[in-house]
N, C-alpha and C positions, 0 to 999 in steps of 0.2 A: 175811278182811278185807284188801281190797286199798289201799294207801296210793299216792295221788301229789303231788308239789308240784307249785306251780301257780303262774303268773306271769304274768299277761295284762290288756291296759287294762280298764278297768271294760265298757264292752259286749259286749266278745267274752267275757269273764269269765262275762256274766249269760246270752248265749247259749250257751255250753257248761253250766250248770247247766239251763236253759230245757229242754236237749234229752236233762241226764241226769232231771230228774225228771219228764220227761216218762215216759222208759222206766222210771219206779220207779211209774207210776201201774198200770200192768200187773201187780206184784208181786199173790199172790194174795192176800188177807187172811186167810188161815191161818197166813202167814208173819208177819203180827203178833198180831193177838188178835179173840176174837170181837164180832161186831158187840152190840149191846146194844141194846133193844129197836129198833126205827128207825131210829133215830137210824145215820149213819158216824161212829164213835168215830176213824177215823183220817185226819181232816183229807181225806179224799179230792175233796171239789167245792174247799175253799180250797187245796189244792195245783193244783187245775188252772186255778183259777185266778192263782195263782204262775207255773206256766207260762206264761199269755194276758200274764201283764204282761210278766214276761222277754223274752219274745218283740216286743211293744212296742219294749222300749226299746234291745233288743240290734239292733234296724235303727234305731235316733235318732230315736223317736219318743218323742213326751211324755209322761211319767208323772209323775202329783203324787207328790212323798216323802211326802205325809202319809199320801199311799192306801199306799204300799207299808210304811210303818212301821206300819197300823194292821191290814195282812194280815200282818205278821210278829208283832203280838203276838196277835194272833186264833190262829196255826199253833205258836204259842208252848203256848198253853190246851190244845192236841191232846197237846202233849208234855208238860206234865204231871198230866194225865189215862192218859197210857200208863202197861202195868207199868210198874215200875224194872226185871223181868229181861227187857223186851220190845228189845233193843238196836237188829234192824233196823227198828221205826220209827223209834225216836230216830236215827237215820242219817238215815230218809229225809226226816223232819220237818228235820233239821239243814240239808238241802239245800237245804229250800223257805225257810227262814228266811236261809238266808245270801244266797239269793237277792234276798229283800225287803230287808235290811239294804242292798247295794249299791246297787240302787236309790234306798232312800229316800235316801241318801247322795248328795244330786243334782249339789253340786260336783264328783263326779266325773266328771259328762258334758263337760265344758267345756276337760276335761285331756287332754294324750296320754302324761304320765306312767305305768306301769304298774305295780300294785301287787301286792304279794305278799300270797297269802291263806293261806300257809303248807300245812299237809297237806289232800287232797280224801280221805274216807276212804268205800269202798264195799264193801257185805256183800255183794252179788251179785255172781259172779263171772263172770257173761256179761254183765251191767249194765257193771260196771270195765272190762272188754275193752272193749266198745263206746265208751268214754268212755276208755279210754288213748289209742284212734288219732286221737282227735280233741282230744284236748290236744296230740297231738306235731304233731299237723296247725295248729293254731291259735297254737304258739308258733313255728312258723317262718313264720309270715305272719300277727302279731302286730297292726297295724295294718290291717288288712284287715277291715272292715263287715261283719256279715250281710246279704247281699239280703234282701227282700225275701220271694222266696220260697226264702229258705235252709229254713225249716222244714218244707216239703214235702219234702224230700228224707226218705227212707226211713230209719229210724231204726237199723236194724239194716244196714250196710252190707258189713262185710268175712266176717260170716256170719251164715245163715241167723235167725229171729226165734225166740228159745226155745220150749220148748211152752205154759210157763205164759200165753205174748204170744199166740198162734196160737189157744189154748182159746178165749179171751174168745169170745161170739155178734159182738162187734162190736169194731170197735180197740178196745184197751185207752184211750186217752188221749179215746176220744168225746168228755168234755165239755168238753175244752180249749177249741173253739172257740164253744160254749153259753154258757160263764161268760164268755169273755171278751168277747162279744158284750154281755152281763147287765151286766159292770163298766166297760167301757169310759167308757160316758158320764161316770161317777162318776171313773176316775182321770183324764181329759184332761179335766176343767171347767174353764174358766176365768172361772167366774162366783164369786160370793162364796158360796161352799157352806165352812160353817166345818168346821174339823176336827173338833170336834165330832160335827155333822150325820154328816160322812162316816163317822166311825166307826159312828156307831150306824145308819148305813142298811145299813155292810158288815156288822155283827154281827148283826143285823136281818134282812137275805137269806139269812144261814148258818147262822143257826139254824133256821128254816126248812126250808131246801134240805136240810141232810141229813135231814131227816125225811120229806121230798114232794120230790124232784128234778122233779116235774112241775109245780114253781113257775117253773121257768127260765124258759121260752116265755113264761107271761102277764106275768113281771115285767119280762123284755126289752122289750115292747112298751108300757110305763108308765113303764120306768124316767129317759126325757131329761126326758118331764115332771115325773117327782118329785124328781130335781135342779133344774130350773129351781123349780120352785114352793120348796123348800130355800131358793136362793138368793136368795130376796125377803128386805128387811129386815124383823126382830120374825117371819119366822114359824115356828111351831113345827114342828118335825119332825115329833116322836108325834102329833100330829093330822093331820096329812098322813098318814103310815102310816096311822092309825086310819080313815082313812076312803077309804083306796085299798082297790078294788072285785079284783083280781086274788090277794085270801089266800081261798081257800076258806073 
């Protein structure tokens, strides 16, 4: 277990999580525990999409805090579902949660004050490596944005991608840009979609999702509309779902 402290503004904070749990989405799931019938028991589509937001907001784009508080207590449900002797997902779950928490935490964007989040704590030891050079890189140039296309850059830089990263048929982090294509519409609404609503359309998608990840596609191309239709006054959610044509 690798420990670092950590001290950086709230966006570069959520971009260096953004980019470790991305590379924690590659872990193989033998390394936590088995899956159970269908269903991913280990948060794996709402950690990617923990990633799609982080990445959002770590270049100063808008995320509602509701959405991000209502994906950290959703990735919360993953963690206490895991064993109690399962440690590295509770790590990794810990990552995508503290992720959320900074986010929803939205007077943070507004500030250039830095805050301390005290210990970063990592089970993987080629994961830690990859994410030490880039705390030391990020605390000497502490005010400095993510571009844009900071997230393209190659996740494994100073060596080689482990074997467990290379196995996968396809990147490991595939759905990052799936999901967050799925939730976008839902965290930047700025229509009257109550917290409520949001929550239960995000628990709603994820429950789902990990049982059929082949929901992704038909509900991306439904989803702006079932937030708009959400945000009409008096209308009901569960009827809107109950009668959207894209759940098998």
């Amino acid at each position: 277990m690798a420990s670092f402290r950590v001290n950086l503004p709230p966006r570069s904070l959520v971009g260096l999580y953004s980019r470790l749990v991305r590379r924690e989405l590659g872990l193989p799931p033998s390394r936590f525990h088995s899956l159970i019938n269908t269903g991913r028991r280990d948060g794996l589509f709402a950690r990617s999409l923990a990633v799609a937001v982080g990445q959002t907001f770590a270049v100063g784009g808008s995320v509602r805090g509701e959405f991000a508080a209502a994906l950290r207590d959703r990735l919360e449900r993953y963690q206490i579902d895991a064993p109690p002797f399962d440690s590295p997902l509770a790590d990794v779950l810990n990552h995508s949660i503290s992720l959320c928490e900074i986010v929803a935490r939205q007077e943070l964007q507004v500030t250039d004050d830095t805050i301390a989040v005290g210990t970063l704590r990592i089970s993987d030891p080629v994961v830690a490596s990859a994410t030490q050079g880039e705390i030391q890189s990020l605390e000497l140039y502490p005010r400095e944005r993510f571009a844009a296309d900071a997230f393209q850059f190659p996740l494994w830089v100073a060596a080689p991608a482990p074997r467990w990263w290379r196995e996968y048929p396809e990147p490991a982090d595939h759905w990052v840009a799936p999901m967050g294509r799925l939730g976008e519409p839902i965290w930047s609404s700025t229509e009257q979609l109550s917290v409520e609503d949001m929550t239960f359309l995000l628990n709603f998608g994820l429950d789902r999702i990990d049982s059929n990840p082949q929901l992704i596609q038909p509900w991306t191309e439904s989803v702006s509309n079932l937030v708009a239709a959400a945000s009409r006054p008096h209308a009901n959610i569960r009827k809107l779902v109950d009668c959207c044509r894209v759940d098998p």
